[in-house]
N, CA, C and O atoms as CSV, one atom per row, in Angstrom:
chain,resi,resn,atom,element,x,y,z
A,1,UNK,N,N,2.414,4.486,-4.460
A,1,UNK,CA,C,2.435,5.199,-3.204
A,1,UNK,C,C,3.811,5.819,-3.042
A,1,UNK,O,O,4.818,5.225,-3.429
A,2,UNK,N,N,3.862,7.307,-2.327
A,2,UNK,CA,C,5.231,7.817,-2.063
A,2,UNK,C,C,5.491,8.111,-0.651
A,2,UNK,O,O,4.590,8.279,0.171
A,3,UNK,N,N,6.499,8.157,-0.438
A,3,UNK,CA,C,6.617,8.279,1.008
A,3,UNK,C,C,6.635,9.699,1.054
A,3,UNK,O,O,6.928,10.355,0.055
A,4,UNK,N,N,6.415,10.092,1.876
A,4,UNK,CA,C,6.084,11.521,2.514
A,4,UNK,C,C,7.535,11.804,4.036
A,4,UNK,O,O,8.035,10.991,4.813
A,5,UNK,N,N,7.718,13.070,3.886
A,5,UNK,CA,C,8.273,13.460,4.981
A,5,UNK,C,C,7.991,12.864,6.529
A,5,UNK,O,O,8.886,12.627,7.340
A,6,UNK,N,N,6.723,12.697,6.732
A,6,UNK,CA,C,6.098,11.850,7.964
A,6,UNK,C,C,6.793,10.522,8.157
A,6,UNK,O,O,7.082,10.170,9.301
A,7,UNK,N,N,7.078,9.769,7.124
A,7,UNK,CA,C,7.639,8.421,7.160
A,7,UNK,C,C,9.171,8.384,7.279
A,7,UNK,O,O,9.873,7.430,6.944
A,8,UNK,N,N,9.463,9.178,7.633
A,8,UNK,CA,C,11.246,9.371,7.877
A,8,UNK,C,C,11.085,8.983,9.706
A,8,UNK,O,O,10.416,9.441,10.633
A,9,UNK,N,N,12.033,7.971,9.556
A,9,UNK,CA,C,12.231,7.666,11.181
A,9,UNK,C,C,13.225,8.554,11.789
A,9,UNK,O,O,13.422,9.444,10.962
A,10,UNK,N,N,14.097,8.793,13.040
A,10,UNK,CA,C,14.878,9.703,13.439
A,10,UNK,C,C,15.958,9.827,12.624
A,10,UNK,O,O,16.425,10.926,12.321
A,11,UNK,N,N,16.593,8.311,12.073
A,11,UNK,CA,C,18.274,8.297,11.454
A,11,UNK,C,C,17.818,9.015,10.308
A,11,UNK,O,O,18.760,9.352,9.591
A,12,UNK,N,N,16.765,9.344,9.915
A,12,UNK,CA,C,16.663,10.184,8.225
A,12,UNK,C,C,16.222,8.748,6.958
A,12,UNK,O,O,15.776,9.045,5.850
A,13,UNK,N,N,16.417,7.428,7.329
A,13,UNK,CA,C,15.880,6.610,6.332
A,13,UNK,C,C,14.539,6.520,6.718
A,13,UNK,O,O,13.859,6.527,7.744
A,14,UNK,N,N,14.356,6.389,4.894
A,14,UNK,CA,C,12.733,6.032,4.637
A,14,UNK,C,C,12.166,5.078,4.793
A,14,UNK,O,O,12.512,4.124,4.096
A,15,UNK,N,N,10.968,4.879,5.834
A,15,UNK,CA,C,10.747,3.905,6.233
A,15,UNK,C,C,9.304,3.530,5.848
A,15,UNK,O,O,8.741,2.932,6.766
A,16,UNK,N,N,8.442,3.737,4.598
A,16,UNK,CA,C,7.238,3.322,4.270
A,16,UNK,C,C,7.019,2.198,4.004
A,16,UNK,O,O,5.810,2.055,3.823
A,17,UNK,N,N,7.684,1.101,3.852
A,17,UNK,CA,C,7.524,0.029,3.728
A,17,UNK,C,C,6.645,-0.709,4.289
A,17,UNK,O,O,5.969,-1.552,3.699
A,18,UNK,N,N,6.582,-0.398,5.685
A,18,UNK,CA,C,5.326,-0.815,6.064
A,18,UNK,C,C,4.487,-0.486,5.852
A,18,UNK,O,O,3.671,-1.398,5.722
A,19,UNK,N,N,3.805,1.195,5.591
A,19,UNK,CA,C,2.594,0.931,4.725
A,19,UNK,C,C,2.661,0.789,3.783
A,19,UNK,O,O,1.482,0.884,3.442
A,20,UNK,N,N,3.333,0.558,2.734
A,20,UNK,CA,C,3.190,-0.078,1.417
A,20,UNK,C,C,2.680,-1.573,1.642
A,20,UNK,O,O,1.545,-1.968,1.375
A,21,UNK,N,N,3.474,-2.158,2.054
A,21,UNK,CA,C,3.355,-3.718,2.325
A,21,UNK,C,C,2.156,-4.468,3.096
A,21,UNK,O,O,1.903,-5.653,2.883
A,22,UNK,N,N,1.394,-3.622,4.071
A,22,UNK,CA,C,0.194,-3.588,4.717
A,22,UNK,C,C,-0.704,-3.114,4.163
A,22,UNK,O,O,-1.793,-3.605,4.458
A,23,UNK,N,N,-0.706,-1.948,3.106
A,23,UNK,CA,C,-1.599,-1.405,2.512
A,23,UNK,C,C,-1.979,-2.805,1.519
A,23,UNK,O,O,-3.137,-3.223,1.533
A,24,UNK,N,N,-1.204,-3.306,0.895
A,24,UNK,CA,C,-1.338,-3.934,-0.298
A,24,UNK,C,C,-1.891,-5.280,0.019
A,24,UNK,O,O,-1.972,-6.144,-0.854
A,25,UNK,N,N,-2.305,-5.494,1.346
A,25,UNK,CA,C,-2.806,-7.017,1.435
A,25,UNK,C,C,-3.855,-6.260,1.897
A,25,UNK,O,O,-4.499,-7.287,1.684
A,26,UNK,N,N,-4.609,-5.532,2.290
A,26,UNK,CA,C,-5.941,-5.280,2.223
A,26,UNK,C,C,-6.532,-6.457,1.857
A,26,UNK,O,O,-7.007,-7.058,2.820
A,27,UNK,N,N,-6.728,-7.239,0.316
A,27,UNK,CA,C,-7.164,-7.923,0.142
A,27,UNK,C,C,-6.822,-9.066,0.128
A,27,UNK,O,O,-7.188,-9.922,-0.676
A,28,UNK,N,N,-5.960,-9.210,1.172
A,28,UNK,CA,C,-4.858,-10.658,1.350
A,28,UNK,C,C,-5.334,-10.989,2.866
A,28,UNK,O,O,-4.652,-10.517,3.775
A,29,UNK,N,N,-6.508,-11.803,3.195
A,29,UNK,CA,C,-7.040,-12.497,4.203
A,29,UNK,C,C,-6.133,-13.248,5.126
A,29,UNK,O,O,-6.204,-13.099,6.346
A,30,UNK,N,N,-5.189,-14.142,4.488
A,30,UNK,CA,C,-4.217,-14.453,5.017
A,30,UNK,C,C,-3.267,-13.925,5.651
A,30,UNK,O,O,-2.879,-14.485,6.677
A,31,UNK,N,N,-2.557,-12.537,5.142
A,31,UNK,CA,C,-2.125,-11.719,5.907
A,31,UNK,C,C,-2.274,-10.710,6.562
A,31,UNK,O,O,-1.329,-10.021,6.946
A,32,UNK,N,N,-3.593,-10.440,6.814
A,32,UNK,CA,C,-4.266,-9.498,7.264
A,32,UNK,C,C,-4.450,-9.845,8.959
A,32,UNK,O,O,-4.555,-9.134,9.959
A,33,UNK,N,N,-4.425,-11.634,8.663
A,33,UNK,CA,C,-4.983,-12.202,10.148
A,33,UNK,C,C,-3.705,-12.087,10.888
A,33,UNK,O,O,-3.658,-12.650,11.981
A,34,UNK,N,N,-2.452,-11.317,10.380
A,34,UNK,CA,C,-1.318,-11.619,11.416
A,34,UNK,C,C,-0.660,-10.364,11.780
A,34,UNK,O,O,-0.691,-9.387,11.032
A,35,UNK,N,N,-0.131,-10.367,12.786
A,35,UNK,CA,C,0.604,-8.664,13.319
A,35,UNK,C,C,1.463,-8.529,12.394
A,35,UNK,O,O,1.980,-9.508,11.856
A,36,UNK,N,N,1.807,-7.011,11.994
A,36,UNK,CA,C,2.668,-6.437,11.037
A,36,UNK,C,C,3.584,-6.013,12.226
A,36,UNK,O,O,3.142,-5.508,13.258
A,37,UNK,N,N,5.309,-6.346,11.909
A,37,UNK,CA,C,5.950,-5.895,12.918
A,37,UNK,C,C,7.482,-5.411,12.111
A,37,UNK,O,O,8.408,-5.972,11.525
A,38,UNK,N,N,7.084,-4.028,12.496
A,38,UNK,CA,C,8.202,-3.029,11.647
A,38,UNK,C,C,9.207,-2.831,12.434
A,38,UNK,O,O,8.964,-1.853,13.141
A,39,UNK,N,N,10.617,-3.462,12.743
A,39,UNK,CA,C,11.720,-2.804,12.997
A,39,UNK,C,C,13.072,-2.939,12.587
A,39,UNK,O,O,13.509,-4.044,12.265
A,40,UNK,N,N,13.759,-1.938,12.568
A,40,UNK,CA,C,15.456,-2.307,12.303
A,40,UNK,C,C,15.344,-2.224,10.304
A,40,UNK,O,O,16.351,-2.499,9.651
A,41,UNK,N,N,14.615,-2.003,9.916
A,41,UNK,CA,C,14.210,-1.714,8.624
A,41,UNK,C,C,13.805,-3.438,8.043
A,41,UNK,O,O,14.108,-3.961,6.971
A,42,UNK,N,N,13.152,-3.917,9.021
A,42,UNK,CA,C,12.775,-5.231,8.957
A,42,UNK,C,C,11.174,-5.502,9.010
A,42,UNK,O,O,10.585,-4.869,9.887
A,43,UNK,N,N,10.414,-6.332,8.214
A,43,UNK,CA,C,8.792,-6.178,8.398
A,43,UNK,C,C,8.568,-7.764,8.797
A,43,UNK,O,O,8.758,-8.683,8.001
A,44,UNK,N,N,8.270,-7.878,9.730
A,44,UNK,CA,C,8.063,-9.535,10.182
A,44,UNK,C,C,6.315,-9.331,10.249
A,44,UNK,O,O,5.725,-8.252,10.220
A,45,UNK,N,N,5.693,-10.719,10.349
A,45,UNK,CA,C,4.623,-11.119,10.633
A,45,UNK,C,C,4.912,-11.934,11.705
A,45,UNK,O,O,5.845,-12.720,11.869
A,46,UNK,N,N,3.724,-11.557,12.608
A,46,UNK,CA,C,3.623,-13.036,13.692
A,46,UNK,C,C,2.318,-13.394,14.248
A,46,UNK,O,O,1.529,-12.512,14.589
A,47,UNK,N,N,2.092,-14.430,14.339
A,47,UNK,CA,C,0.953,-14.717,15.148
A,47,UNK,C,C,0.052,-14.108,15.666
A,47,UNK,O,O,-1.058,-13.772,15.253
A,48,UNK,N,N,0.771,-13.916,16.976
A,48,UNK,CA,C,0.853,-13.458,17.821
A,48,UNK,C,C,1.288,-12.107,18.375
A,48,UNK,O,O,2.375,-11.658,18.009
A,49,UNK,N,N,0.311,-11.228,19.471
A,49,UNK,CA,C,0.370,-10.031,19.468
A,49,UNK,C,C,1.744,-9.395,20.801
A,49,UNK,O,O,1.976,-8.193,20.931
A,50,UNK,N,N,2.264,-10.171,21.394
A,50,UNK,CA,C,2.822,-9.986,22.245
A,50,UNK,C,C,4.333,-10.925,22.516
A,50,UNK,O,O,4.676,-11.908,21.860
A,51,UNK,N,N,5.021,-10.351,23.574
A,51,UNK,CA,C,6.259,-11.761,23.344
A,51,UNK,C,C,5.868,-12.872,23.938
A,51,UNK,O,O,4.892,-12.795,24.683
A,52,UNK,N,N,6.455,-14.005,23.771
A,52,UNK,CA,C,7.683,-14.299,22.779
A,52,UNK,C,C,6.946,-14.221,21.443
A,52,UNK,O,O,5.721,-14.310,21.354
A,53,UNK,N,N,7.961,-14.009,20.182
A,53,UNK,CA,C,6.940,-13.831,19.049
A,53,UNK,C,C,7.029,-14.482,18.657
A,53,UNK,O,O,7.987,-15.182,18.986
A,54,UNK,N,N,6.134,-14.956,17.538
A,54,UNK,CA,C,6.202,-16.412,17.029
A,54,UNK,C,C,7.210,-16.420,16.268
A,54,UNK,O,O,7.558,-17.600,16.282
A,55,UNK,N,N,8.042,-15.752,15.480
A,55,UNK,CA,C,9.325,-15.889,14.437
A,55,UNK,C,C,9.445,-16.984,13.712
A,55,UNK,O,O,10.461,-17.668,13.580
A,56,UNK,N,N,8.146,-17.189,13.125
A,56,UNK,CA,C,8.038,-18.657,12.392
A,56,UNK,C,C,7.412,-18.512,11.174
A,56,UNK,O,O,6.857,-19.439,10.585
A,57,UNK,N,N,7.505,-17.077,10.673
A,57,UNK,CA,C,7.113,-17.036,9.245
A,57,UNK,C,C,8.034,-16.186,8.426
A,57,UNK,O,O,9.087,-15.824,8.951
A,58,UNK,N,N,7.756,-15.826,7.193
A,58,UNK,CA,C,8.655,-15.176,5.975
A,58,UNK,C,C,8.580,-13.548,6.722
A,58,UNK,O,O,7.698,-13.054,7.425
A,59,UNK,N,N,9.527,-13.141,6.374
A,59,UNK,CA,C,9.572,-11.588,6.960
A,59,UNK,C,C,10.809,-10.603,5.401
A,59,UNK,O,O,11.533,-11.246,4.640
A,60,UNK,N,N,10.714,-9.559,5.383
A,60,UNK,CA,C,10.501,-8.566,4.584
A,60,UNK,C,C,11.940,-7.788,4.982
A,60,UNK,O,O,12.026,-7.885,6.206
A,61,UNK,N,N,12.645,-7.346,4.668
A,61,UNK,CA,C,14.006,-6.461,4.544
A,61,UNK,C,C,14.062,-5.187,3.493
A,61,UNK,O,O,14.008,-5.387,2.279
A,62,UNK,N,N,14.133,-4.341,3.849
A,62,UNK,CA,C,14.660,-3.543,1.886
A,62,UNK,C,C,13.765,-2.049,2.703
A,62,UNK,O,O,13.491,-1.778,3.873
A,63,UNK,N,N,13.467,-1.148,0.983
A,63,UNK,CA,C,12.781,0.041,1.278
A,63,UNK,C,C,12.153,0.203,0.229
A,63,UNK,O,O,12.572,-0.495,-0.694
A,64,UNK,N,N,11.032,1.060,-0.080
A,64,UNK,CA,C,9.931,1.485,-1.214
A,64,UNK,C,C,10.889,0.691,-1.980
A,64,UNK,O,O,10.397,-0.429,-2.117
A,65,UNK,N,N,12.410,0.787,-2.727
A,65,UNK,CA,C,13.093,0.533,-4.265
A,65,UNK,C,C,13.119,-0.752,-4.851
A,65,UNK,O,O,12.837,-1.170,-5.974
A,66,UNK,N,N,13.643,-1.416,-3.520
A,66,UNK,CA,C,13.852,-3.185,-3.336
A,66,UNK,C,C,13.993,-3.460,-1.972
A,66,UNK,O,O,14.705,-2.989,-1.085
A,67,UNK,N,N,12.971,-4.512,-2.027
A,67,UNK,CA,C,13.262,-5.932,-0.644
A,67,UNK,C,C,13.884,-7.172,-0.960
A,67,UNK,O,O,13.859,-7.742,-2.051
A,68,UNK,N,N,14.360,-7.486,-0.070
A,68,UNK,CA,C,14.127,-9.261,-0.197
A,68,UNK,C,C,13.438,-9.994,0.861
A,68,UNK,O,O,13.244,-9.471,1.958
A,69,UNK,N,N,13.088,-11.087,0.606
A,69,UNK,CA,C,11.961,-11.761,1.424
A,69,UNK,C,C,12.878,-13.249,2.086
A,69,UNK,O,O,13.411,-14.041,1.309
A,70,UNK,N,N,12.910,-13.356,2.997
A,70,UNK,CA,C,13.881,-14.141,3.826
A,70,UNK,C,C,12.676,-15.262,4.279
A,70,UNK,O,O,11.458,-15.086,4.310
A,71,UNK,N,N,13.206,-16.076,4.505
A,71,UNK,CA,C,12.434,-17.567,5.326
A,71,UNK,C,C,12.736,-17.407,6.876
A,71,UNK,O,O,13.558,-16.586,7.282
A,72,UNK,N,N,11.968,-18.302,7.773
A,72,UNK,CA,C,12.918,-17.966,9.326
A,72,UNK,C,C,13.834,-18.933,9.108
A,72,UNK,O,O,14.181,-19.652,8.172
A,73,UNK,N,N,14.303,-18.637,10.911
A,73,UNK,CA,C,16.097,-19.026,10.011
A,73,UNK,C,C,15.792,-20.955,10.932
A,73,UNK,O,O,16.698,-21.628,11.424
A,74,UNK,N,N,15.239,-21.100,10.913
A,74,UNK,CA,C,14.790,-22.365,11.072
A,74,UNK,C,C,14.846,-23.296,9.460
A,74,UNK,O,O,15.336,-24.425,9.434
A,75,UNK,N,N,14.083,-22.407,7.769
A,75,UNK,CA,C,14.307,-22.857,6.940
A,75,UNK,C,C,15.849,-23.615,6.322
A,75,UNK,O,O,16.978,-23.242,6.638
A,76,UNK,N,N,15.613,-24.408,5.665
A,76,UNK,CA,C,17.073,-24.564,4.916
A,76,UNK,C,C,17.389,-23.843,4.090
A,76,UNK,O,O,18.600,-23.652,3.978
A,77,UNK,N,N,16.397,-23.080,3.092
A,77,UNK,CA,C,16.681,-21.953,1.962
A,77,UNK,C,C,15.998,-20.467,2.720
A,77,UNK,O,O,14.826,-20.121,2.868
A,78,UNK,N,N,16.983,-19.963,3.011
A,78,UNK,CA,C,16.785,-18.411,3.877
A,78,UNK,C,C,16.083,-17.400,2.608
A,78,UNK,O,O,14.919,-17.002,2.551
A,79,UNK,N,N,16.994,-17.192,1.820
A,79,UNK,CA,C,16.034,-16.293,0.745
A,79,UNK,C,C,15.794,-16.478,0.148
A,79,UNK,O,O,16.512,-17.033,-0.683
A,80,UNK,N,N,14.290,-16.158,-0.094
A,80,UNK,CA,C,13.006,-16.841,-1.123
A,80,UNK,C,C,13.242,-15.533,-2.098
A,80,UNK,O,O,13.163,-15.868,-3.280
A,81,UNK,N,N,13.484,-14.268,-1.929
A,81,UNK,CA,C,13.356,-13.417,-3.022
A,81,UNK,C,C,14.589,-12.295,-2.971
A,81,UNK,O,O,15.070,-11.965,-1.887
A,82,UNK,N,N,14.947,-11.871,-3.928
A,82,UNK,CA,C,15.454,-10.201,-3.935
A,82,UNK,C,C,15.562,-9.685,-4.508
A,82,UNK,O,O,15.948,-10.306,-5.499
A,83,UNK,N,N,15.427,-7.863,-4.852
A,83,UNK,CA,C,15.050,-7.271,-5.796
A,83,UNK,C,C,13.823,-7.200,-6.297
A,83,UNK,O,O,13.539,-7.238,-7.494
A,84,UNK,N,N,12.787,-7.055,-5.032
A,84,UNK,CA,C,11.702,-7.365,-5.330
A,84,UNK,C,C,10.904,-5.758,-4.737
A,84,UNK,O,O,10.989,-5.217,-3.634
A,85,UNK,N,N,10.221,-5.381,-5.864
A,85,UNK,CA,C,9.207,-3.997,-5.268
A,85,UNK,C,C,8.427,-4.383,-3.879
A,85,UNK,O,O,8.512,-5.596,-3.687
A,86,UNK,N,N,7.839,-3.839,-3.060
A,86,UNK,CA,C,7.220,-4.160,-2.084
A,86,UNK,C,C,6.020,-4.573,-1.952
A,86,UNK,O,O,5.451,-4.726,-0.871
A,87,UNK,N,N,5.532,-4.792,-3.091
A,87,UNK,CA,C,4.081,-5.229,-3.803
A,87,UNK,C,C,4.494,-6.932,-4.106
A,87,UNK,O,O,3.816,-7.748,-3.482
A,88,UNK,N,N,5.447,-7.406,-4.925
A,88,UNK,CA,C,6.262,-8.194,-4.829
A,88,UNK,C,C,6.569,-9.126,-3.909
A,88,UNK,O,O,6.726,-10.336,-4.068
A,89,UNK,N,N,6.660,-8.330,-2.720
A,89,UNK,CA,C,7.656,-9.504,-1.581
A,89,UNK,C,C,6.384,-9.088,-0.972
A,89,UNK,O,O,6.881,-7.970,-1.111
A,90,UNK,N,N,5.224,-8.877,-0.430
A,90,UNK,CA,C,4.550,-8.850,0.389
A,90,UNK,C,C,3.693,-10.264,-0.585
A,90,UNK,O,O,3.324,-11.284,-0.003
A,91,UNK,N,N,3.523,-10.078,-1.911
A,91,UNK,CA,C,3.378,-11.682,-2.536
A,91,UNK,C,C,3.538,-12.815,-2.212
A,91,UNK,O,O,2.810,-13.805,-2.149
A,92,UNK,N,N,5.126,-12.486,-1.894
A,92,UNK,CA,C,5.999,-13.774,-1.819
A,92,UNK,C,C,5.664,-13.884,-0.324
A,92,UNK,O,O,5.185,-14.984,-0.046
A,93,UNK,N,N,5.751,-13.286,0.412
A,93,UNK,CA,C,5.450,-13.928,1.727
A,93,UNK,C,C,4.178,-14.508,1.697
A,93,UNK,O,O,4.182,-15.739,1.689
A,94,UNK,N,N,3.270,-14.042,1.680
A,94,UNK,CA,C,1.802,-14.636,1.565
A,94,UNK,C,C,1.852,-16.387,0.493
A,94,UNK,O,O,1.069,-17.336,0.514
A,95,UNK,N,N,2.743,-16.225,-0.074
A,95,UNK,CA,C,3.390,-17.518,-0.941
A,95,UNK,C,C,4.222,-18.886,0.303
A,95,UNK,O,O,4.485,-20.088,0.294
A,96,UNK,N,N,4.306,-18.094,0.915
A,96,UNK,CA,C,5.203,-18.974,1.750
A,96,UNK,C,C,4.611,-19.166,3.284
A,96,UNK,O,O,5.148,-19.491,4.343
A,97,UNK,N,N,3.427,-18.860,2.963
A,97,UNK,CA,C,2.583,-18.867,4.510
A,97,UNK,C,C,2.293,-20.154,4.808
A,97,UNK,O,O,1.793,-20.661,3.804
A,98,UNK,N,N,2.371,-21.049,5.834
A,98,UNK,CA,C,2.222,-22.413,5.794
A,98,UNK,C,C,0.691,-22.308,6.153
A,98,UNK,O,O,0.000,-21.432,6.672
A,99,UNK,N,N,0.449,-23.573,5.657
A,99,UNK,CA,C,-1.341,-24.100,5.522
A,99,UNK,C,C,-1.911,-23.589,7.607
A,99,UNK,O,O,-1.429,-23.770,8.726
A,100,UNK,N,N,-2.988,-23.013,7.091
A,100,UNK,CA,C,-3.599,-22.905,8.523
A,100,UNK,C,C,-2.969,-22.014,9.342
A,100,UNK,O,O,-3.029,-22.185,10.559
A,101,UNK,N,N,-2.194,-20.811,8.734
A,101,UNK,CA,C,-1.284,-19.888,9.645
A,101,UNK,C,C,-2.594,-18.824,9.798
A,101,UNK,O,O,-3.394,-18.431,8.948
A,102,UNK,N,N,-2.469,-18.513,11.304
A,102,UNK,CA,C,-3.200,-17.409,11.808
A,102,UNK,C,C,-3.156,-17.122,13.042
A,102,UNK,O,O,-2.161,-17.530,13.641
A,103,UNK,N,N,-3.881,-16.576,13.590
A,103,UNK,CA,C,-3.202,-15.706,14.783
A,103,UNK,C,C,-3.626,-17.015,15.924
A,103,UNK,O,O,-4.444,-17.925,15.795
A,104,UNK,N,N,-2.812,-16.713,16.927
A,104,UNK,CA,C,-2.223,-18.390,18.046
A,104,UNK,C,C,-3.092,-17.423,19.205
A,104,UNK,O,O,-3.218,-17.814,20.365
């Protein structure tokens, strides 16, 4: 997938990551059941559709080239990945989803 002119936010960075990373669990049940939440060039999952957010799962950093995949900061080991394509770390999060995570 390429990013297109459309996916440029105001500052001029490319911001497809989120559909890359949403596109690609299509067939990822597990992450499909949770909100995709794009900001600050940051891709979190949560629960939950509204505040407070749940901030209790793996969330996503980087652009189309490389991410890294961070733990919340509740974990003792913060980064689980880096240098990872966005096909990659949308993996690794779904890797690090705790048993029975879905929408609250």
């Amino acid at each position: 997938m390429s990013c297109s002119p459309g996916s440029l936010v105001p500052d001029g960075r490319h911001r497809c990551l989120t559909a890359i990373t949403v596109s690609c669990g299509r067939g990822e049940d597990r992450r499909r059941a949770l909100f995709p939440f794009p900001s600050h060039g940051a891709l979190a999952f949560h629960r939950n559709t509204e505040c407070p957010w749940s901030n209790d799962l793996p969330f996503i950093v980087g652009d189309v080239q490389a991410c890294a995949v961070y733990a919340p900061l509740h974990a003792s080991k913060r980064v689980l990945g880096e240098l990872l394509t966005p096909q990659e770390a949308a993996a690794l999060v779904v890797a690090h989803l705790p048993d029975n995570c879905g929408p609250v």
